[in-house]
N, C-alpha and C positions, 0 to 999 in steps of 0.2 A: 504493500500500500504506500503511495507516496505519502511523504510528511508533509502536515499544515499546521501552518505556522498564525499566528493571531499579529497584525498589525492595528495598533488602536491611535484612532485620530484620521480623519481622511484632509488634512492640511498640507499644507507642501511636500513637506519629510514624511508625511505617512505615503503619500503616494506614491514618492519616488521610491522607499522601501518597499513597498507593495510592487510596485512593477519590476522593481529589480530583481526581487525574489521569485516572484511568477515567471520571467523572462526564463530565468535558468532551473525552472522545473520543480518549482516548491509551490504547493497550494495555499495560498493565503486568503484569511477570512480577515475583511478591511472592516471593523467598526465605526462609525460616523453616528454622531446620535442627532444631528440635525438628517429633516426639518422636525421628528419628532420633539426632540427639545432643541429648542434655536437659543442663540448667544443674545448679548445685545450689540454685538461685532457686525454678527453676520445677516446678511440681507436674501439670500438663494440657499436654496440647498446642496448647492451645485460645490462639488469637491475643488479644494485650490483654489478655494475664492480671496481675493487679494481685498485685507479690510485696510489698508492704508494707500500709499502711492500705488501708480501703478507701472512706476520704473523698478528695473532690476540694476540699474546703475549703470556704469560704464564699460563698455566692451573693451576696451584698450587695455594692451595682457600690461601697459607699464603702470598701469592702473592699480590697484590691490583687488577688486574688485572683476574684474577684466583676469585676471589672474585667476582666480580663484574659478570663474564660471570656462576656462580653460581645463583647468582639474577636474573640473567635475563633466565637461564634453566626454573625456576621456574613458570618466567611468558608466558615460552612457545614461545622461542623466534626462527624464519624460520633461523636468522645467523647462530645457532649456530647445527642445523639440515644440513645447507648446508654444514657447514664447516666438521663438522664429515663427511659428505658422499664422500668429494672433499678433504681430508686434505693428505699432505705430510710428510714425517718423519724430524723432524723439533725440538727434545729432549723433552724438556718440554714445548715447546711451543706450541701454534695450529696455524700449516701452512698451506697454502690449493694449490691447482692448481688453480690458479688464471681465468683462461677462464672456466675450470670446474666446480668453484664455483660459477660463474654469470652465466653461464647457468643451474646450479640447483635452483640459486631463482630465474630467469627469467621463468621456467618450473612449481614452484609453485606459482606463481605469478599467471600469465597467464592461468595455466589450473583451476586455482580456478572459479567455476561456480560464484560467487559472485562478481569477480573483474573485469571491463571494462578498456582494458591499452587503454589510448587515445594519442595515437603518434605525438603531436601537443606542440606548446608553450604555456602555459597560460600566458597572458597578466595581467592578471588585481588577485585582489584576489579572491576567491569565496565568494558568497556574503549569502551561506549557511552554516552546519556546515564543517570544514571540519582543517584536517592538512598540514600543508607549512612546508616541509624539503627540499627548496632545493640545498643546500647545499654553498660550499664556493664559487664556480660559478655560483651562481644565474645569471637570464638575467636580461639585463638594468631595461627592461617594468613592470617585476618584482618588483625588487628593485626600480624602484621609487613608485609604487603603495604600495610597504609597510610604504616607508620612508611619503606617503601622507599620510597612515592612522594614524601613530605615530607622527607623526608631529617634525619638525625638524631633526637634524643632527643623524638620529637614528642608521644609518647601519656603520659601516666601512668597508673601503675595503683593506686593508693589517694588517699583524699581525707585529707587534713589540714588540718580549716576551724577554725578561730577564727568565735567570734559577730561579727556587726556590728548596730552598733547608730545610733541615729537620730541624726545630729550636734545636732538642736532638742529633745534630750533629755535630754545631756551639760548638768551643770550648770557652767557658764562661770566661779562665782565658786570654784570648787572645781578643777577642772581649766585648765591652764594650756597654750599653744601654745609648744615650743621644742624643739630638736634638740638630742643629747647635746652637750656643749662649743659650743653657742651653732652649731649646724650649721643655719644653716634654722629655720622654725618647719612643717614641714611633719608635726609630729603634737603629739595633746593628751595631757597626759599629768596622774593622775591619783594625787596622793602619798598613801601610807600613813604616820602613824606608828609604832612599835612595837606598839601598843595594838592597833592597828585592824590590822595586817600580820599579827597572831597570829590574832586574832578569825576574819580570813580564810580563815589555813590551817588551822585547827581546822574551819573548817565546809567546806572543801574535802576535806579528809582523810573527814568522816563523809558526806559527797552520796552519795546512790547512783547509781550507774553503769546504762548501758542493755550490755545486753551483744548483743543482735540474733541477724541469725540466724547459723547455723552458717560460710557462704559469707565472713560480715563478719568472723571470725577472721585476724587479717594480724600479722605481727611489725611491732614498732614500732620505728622508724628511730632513734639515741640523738640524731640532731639536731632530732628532730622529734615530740618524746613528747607525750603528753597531761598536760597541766594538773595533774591528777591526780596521775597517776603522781610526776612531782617531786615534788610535795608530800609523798608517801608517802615520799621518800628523807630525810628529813628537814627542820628546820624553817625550816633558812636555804637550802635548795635553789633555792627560787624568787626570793629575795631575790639571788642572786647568779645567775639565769640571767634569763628573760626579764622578771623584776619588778627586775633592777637600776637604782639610781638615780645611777649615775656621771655625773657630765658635767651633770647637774640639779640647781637651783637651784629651790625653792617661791617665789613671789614674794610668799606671804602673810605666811613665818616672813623669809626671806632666807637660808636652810639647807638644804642637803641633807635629802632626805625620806629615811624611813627604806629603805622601799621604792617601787616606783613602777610602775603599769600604762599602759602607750603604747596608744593610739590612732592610726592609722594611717588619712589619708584615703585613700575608695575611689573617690572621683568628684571630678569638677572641682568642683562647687560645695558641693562639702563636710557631702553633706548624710548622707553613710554612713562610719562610720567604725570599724576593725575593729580587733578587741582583739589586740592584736599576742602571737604565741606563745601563745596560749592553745585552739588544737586539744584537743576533746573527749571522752570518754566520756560526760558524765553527763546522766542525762535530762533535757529538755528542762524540767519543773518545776523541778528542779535548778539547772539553768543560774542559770532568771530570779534562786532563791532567794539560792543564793554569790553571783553577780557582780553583785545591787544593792548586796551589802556592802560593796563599793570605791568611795570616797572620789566625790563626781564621777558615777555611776550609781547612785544612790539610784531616782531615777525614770526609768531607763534604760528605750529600746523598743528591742526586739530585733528589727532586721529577718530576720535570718538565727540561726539556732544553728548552735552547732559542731558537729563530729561530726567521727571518723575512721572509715572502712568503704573496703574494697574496692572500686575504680572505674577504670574506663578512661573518658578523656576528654581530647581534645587541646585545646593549646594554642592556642586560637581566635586570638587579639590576634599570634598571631608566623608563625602558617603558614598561617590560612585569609583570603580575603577579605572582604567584610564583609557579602556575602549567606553566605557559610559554605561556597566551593567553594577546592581545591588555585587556585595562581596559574598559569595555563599548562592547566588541567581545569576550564572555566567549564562546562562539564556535568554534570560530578559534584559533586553538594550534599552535607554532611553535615548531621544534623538530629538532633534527638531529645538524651540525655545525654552524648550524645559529643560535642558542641559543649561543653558545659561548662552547659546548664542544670538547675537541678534541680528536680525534684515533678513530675506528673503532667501537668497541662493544660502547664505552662511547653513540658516533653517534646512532647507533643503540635501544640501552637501551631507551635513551632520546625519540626513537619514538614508543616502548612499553608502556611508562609512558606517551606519548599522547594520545595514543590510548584508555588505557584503560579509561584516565581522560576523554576524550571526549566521551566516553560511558556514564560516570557518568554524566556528564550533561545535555546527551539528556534523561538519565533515571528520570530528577530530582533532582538527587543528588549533595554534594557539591565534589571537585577534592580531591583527597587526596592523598599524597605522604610518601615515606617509613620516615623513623626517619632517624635521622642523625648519626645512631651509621652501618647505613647499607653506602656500597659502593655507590650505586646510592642515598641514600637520602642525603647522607654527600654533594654528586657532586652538588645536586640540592641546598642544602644550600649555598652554593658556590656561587651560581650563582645568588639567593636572597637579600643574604648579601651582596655581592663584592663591594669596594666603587665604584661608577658609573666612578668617576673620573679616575680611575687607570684600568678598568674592561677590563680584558683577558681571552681568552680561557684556560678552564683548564682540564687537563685529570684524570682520576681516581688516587687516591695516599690514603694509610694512612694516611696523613695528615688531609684528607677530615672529617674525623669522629672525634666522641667526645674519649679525651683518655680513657682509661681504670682508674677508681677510682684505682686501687693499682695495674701497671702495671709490668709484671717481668722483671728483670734488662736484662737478655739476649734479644739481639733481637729476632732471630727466636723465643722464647714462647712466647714473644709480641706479634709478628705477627699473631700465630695461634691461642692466645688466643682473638685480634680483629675479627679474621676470624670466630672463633665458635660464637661470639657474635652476627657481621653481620648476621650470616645464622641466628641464633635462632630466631632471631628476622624481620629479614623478613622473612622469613617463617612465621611467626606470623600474622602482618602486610598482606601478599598478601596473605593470607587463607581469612582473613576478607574482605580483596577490593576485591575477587575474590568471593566470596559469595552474594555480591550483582552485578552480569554480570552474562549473560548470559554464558552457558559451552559452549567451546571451540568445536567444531565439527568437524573432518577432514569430505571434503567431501566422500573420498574412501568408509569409509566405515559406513559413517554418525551416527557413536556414538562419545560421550566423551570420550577425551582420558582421 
């Protein structure tokens, strides 16, 4: 009897795991519990329905992004088929028609002789092999049934991200490496004085705010406000909460700065570094505008924006393994926004790399994942490493990967000299994990593509 496998969630990553797995001859039963029970996301019943933009970002491999949906071409991925078939004129981006793109991978989904969509709620986990993507609206019955198997405080349900920005972007002779009262120098930190600390909160106080959708409405925690909001409480608000400069010394003046913004490293080689306490509302225009105004990010890159919204997603780095299964449940993957990545293809990617991982371990085998010099294996490092304590969703970036040993000082040949590395080397990497699975089969015309 062939084995069937349980994929739960029919959202990006559940399909592309679903197809994946049915391509090479495993029966999967896709749960989806809309339109039975609908979200207040979602608008169709219709599987991969896109609840935000309707870009997938930039096709350009010197891109991070563009990169990444290069990796995932490779492993054969239903997004990025839907999208070319549904896609809109959009420059260098890939845009799609958003109803016509969920109805292309509700079309292959569904007509796949191998996949059973079951239009119901799953309550509980499966207790076979199987993959859980289901996304940042997970149901309650759901989510406690996970947070039982993990035990303890495993899931979160809203996101409070601070920016990250590029450590080769941080101007060095302006910001300084030191910990309050000489603790370490394990962040940079970035001095205002009076002039410049006002200047900041004036233009933080006028930014406009994104306010989203209905769903992203959440009360805000008083230990964990947005940026903003202090600001709006008055003028030395910030200056005595996360902009305080106790314990710091400028080594330019030899004096306490007036105020002061911490950077906090996100990786071992210090190449992402995130603006400590400073969780968002304000549009992402917004963002770049206010926070070049501090001291030290003049010509700041933003790998990540902030944002606070609504989200369920565990805590990768403390309770799952580092393909993304419970310790003790190597058959159950999670995949998709509930590992902690975020956008579209990242979502997607993460449920190709369950799929195929969970082939390998009912074949036997041990999981294995790209290198960290690739877009997706750099993201998964990310989410292995991340200190459990601080652990955020995070989206594909340059940062994610190891630098280049003698990188060129321009950026673009930077860029496209990580991007030729990526490919060369996944390409590498999924020749060898695709060598031990079974080939890929469209049904139509039931050869290997």
């Amino acid at each position: 009897m062939r084995r069937v496998v349980d994929v739960v969630g029919g959202g990006l990553a559940g399909c592309e795991a679903a197809l994946f797995l049915a391509r090479r001859g495993v029966g999967v039963r896709l749960w989806e519990m809309r339109p039975a029970r609908q979200t207040p996301a979602h608008t169709t019943p219709l599987l991969g329905e896109l609840v935000c933009t309707n870009s997938f970002k930039s096709e350009d491999p010197a891109n991070a992004h563009g990169q990444l949906k290069r990796e995932m071409a490779l492993m054969g991925s239903l997004l990025l088929e839907a999208a070319h078939r549904t896609r809109v004129p959009a420059g260098s981006a890939l845009a799609v028609d958003r109803r016509m793109f969920a109805q292309e991978m509700t079309r292959a989904v569904e007509e796949h002789p191998g996949i059973q969509v079951i239009r119901r709620e799953c309550l509980r986990l499966p207790e076979g092999p199987a993959v859980v993507a289901t996304g940042p609206l997970t149901s309650d019955p759901l989510a406690q049934a996970i947070q039982e198997l993990l035990g303890g405080p495993s899931l979160s349900f809203y996101d409070a991200i601070a920016p990250i920005v590029s450590g080769d972007s941080v101007d060095r002779r302006v910001a300084f490496p030191a910990g309050r009262f000489q603790e370490g120098e394990d962040y940079l930190n970035c001095p205002l004085d009076r002039d410049e600390y006002r200047r900041f909160v004036a233009a933080l106080r006028a930014a406009d705010v994104h306010h989203g959708h209905e769903f992203d409405a959440i009360p805000y925690f008083e230990g964990c406000l947005p940026v903003e909001v202090l600001a709006a409480r008055g003028e030395d608000t910030l200056r005595f909460g996360p902009m305080k400069p106790v314990g710091l010394k400028d080594p330019r003046t030899g004096r306490r700065p007036w105020a002061v913004v911490q950077l906090r490293r996100e990786d071992r080689a210090g190449q992402m570094w995130n603006l400590v306490g400073f969780q968002t509302r304000l549009k992402v225009g917004e963002q770049g505008r206010v926070f070049r105004l501090i001291p030290g990010l003049e010509q700041a890159e933003f790998l990540r924006w902030g944002s606070i919204h609504r989200n369920t997603f565990l805590n990768f780095p403390r309770f799952l393994t580092p393909w993304g299964s419970p310790r003790g449940r190597e058959d159950l993957l999670f995949a998709g926004q509930l590992v902690g990545v975020e956008g579209y293809t990242e979502s997607a990617a993460s449920g190709l790399l369950a799929a195929s991982n969970l082939l390998r371990i009912l074949s036997g085998k041990d999981p294995a994942l790209p290198p960290p010099t690739t877009l997706l294996g750099g993201l998964y490092r990310y989410l292995r490493e991340a200190d459990p304590r601080h652990f955020q969703p995070m989206n594909s970036n340059w940062g994610l990967v190891d630098p280049l040993p003698d990188p060129p000082r321009d950026k673009t040949a930077k860029r496209e000299a990580l991007a030729l590395r990526a490919m060369e080397e996944f390409r590498r990497w999924w020749e060898e994990v695709a060598s031990d699975l079974p080939p890929a089969v469209h049904p139509q015309n039931g050869r290997a593509p």
